[in-house]
N, C-alpha and C positions, 0 to 999 in steps of 0.2 A: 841501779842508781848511778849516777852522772856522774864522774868523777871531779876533782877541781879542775883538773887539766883537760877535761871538755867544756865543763863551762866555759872555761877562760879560753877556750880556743877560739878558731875562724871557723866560719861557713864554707868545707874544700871543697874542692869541685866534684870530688869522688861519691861527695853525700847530696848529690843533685840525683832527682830523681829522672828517667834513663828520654822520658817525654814530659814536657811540656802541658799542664793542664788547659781542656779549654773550660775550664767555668768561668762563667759572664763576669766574676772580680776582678778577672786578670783580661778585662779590654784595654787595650791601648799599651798593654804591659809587652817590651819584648820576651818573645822565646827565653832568652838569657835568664832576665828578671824573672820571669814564671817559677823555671826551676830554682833561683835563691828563694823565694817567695814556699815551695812547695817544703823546700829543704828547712824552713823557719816551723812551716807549719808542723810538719813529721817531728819536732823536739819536743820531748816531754815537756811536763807543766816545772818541773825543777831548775830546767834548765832556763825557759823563756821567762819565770820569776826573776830569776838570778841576771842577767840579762837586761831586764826589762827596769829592775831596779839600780843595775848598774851606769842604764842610759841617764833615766830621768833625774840621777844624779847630775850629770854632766849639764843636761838640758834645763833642769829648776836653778843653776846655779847660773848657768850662762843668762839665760832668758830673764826670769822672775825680776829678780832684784831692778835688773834695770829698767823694765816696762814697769814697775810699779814708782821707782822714781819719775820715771817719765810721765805717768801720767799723774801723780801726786803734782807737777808743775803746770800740764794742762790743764789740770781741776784749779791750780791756785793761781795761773796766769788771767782765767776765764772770772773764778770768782772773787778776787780778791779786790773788785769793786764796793763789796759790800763792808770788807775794813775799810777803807779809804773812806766812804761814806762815816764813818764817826769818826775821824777827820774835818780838816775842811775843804774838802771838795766841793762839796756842794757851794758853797760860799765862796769859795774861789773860782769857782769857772759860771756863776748867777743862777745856777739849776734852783727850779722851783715846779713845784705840782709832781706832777707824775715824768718830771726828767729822769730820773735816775731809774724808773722803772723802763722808760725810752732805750735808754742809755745800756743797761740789761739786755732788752728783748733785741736788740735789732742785732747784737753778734750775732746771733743763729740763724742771719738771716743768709749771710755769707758761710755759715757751719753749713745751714743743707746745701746749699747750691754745688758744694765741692764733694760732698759726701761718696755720691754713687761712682761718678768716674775716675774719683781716686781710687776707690777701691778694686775698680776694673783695671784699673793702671797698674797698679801693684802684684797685681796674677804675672806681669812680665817684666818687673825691674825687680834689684837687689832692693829688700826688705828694707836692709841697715843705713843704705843711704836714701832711701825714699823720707822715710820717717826721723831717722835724724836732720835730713835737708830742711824738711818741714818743722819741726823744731825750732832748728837754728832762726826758721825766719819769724817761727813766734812769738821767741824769745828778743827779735830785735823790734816785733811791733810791740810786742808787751812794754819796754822799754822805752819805749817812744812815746807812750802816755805820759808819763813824765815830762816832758814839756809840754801839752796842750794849755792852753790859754783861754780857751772857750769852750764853749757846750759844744758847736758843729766840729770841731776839731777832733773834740772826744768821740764822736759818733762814727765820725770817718776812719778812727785808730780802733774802734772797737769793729768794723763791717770788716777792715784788713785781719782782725785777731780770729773772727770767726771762719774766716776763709782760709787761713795757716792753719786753723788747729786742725780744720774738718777732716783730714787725713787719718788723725791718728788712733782715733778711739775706735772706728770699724777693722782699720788696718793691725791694730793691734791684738782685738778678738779672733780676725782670718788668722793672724800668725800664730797662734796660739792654737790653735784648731787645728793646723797642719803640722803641730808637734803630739797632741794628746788625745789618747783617748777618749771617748764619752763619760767614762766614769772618773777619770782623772782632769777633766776640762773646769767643770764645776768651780772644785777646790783651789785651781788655780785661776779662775777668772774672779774667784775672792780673796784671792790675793794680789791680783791686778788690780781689780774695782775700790780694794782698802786703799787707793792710792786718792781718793775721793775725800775720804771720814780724816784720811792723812792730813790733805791738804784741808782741809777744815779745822782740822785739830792745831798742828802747826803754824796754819793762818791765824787762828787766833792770838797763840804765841807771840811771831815775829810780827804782827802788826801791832799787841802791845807793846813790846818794844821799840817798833820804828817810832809809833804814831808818841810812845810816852817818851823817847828820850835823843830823838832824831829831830822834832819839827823844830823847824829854823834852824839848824844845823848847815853851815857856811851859808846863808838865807834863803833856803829851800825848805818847802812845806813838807810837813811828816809823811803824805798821802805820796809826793813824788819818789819820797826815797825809799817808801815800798815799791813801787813800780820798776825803782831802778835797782832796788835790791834781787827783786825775786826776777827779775827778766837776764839780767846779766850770770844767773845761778842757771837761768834757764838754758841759754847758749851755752856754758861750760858743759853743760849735762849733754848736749846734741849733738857737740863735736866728739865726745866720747864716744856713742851713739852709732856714728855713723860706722867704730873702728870695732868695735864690739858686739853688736846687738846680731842674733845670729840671724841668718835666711832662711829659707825653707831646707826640708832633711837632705834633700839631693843634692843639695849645690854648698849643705856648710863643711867645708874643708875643715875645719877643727875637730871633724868626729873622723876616724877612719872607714875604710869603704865598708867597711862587716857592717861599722855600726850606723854608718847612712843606709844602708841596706835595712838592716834589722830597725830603723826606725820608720820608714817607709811601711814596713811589710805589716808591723803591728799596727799603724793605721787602716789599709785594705783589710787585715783579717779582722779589725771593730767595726766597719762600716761595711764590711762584705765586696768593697766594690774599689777598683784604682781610684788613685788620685789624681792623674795625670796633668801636670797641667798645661799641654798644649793638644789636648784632645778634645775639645772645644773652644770655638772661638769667641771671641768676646759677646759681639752679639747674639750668638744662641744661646751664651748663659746666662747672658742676661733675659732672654725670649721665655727659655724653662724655669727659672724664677719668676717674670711676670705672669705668668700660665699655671703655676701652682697655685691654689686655691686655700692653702695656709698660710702661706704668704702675706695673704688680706687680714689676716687674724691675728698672725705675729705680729703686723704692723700697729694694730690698734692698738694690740696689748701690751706694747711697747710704749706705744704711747700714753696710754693713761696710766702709765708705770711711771713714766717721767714725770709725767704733770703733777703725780701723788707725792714730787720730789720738788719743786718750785720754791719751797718755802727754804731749799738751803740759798739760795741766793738772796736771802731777806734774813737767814738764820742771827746774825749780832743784832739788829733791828728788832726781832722779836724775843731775844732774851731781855734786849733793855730796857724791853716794857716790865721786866721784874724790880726796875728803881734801882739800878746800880748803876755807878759812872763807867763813861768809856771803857777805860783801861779794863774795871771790874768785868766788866759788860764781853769783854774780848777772851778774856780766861776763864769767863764761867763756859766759854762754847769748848771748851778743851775735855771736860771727862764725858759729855756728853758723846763728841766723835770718838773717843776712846774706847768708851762701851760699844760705840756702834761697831768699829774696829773688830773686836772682840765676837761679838753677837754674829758678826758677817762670817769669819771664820769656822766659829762651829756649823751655823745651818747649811753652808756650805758645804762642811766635810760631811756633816750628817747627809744631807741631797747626794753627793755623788756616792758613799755606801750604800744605799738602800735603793738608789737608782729613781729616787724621787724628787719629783719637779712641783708638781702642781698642790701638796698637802701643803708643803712647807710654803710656797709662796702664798696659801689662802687663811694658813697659821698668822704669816708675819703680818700678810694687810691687813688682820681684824688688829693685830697689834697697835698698827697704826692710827687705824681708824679712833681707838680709844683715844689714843695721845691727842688726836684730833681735837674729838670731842670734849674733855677734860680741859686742853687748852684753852678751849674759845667760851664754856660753862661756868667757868670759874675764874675771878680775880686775886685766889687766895696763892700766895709766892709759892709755899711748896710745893699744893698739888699743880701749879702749873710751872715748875721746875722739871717734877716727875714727868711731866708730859713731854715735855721737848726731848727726856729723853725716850721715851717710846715712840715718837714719830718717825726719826730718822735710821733708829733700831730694826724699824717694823718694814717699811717703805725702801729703806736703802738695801738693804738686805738682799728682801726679796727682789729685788732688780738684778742684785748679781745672779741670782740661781735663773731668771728671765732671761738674760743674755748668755749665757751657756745654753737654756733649752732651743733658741734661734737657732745659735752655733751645729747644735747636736742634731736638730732636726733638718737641715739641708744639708746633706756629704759629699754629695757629689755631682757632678765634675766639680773640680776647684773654684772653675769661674759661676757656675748658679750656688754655690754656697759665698764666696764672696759678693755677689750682685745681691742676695737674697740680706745677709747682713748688714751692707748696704742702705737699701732701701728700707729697709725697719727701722733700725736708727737714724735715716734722714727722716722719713715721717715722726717718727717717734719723737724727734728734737722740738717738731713744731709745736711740743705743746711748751716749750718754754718760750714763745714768741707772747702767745697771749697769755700764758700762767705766771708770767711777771707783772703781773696786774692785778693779780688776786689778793696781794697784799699792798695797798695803798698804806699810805702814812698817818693820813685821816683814821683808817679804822681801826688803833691802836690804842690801849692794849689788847686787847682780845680779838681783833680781826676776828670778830663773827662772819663775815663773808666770804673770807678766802680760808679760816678752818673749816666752817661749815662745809662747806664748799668739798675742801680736801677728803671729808671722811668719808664723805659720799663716796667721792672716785677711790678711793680705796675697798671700796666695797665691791664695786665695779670692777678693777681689777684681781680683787678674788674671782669675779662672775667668771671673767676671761680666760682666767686658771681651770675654773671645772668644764670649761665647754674645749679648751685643749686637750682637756683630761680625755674625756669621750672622741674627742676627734682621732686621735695618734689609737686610744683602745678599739675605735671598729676599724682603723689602718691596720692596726697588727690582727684582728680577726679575719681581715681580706687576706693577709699574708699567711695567716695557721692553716686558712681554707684554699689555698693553692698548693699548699706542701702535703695537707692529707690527701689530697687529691692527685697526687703527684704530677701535677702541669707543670710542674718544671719553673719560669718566672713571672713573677708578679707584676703586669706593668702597674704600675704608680708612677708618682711623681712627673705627672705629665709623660712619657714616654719612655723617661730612664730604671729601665728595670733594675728593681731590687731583688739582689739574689739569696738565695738558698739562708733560713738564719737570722736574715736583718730583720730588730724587730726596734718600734719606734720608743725612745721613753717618755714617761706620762706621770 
């Protein structure tokens, strides 16, 4: 057994094994790297627990905290149109009809356009100032709503917000994927994605606040001095951001070399295969991401995973068809994101123990799918109480176990796993261009056409989960039938063999 003073030692050069392996994990790996790589793998299980839990302390503390703030302010910079909306917004800048629905969908029009070749950008600049740059400058167009004067105004501050943010949320799943595990990704991409249910819960909060004891306030409307609230919280956070937030394993100078080593290595030995990231170039990983043929399936199913999610941007608008005022209206959306908080965290941890994707995500849509239909079935307060909170429980949830299985299922090279997360969530966004539409003002309270609507695609998004399920289980039958057979590697993934081991999860 290990003693303490091995654990807690270094990787010496004496405990390198005497050659170099060539198994297909270690491409692009030098010589050097091999043997630290070889010397990690040869350490008992006591040791690389001990190890292993010693990192991801450093790395959940450094990391976490602040990509969940940061994105708790992308979700509330993005959505906190829809306080201001019980407000006077509308009335102050002559919006009528379907403006505000306008005025929603066209951010993402600017979100995809930037989406894919930020995320190819980020394979070669410092993480911490990419994403806090972009930040900062979200946070000064957020800000800048606050004076708009008219409708076109507002449209043009909202195309600039969607274009700043669209950096961050693919960019912040890559970064997170070149820190953890497959079975460790999960749990923390639900604790990223709670930055969502945060900002919804919160929002409700401080726009009851602003909107109840800010409007007219030195003769500013309550609607601007949210804008000006949360956008100016927004830039503090970015300049932090930029000083903090760590980069990939190789390049964060705040670990020592053992333990950028040892953080590197236990990624190659989950995915079987290096990370490297300048052993492909931009356009071939992008080429082998558009050439996989799951790709086309994450992307939908990404998509109507979003769309099954449309109705948070309408969320205070369809609580107030329960008959309570504004302010009430704004704090009843509070224990709803709370629970969903909550609910996200366990199926999460549950998913990455058991190493399941596709139950728990066809669990959570039927969830939704009720909240749905209860919703839009019935005019009675309670049970449609109860439903709002099974919608965003069921739906949001299962998004985040969604976005880890993209993550988990493209490894490698760096850049076809960023290109591939990419491209899923820019399609995927598009369905908030038209599913801002689903909930008109006219079809209140019950929105029969945009609930109905939703349970449906939540059903459909279960479909997308079982046909995953079988796709990755005859991937890994082609992989059992190349190792009993001893052929040595399995090409998949368009060309990039998976070696010895790697199996997909499902």
């Amino acid at each position: 057994m290990a003693t303490t003073e091995q654990k807690e030692g270094s990787i010496h050069q004496d405990e390198y094994p005497s050659k170099p392996s060539n198994n297909p994990m270690f491409k692009g790996v030098s010589p050097e790297k091999q043997q630290i790589y070889l010397a990690y793998a040869a350490k008992d299980d006591e040791w690389k627990t001990f190890h292993t839990k010693k990192l991801l302390r450093k790395v959940d503390f450094r990391l976490l905290p602040l990509l969940v703030m940061m994105y708790l302010l992308n979700f509330l910079d993005r959505s906190n149109l829809a306080q201001a909306r019980l407000g006077t917004l509308e009335e102050d800048l002559g919006m009528t009809g379907t403006d505000f629905n306008l005025a929603t969908s066209i951010l993402f029009v600017g979100y995809l356009l930037m989406q894919l070749p930020s995320n190819l950008l980020l394979t070669r600049v410092r993480p911490s100032i990419y994403l806090g740059t972009v930040m900062t400058i979200w946070g000064v167009v957020s800000t800048a709503q606050s004076a708009v004067h008219s409708f076109g105004s507002l449209l043009a501050c909202r195309i600039m917000l969607g274009i700043a943010e669209a950096p961050f949320f693919p960019g912040a799943i890559m970064l997170m994927s070149s820190w953890y595990t497959r079975q460790e990704l999960s749990h923390r991409i639900a604790w990223f994605y709670s930055g969502s249910a945060l900002a919804n819960m919160f929002g409700g909060v401080l726009g009851a606040g602003v909107l109840g004891n800010l409007n007219g306030a030195h003769g500013i409307a309550g609607w601007r001095w949210l804008f000006i609230i949360e956008g100016v919280i927004t830039i503090g956070i970015a300049l932090c951001a930029i000083f903090i937030l760590p980069n990939f394993p190789a390049s964060s100078m705040w670990l020592s070399e053992d333990e950028r080593s040892f953080a590197e290595w236990r990624l190659v030995d989950d995915a079987k295969e290096s990370d490297d990231t300048d052993a492909v170039s931009l356009l071939a990983g992008l080429k082998m991401a558009l050439t996989d043929y799951r790709v086309y399936i994450f992307l939908l199913f990404q998509h109507v995973s979003l769309l099954s999610q449309t109705f948070q941007y309408f969320f205070p608008s369809i609580v107030e068809t329960l008959g309570y005022g504004h302010i009430e209206t704004l704090l009843l959306t509070v224990p709803v994101w709370f629970a969903t908080f909550l609910v996200s965290l366990l199926v999460t941890w549950t998913s990455g123990k058991t190493g399941d994707r596709s139950i728990h995500i066809i669990c959570l849509m039927l969830v939704s799918a009720v909240g749905n239909a209860i919703a839009t079935g019935t005019t009675q307060t309670g049970a449609r109480f109860f439903a709002m909170f099974l919608m965003p429980m069921g739906a949001v949830s299962a998004y985040q176990i969604i976005v880890a299985w993209v993550a988990n299922s493209f490894h490698r090279p760096l850049v076809k796993r960023s290109a591939a997360i990419a491209i899923c969530n820019m399609f995927g966004n598009t369905a908030s261009i038209y599913g801002s539409y689903m909930y008109p003002k006219s079809a209140g309270p019950r929105y029969i056409p945009g609930g109905s609507a939703n349970a449906v695609i939540c059903l459909l998004v279960a479909i997308f989960a079982v046909i995953l399920r079988f796709v990755h289980i005859r991937e890994n039958k082609k992989l059992e039938m190349v190792e009993a057979e001893a052929m040595g590697e399995y090409e998949g993934d368009n060309g990039r063999e998976r070696s010895e081991g790697f199996r997909y999860v499902f």
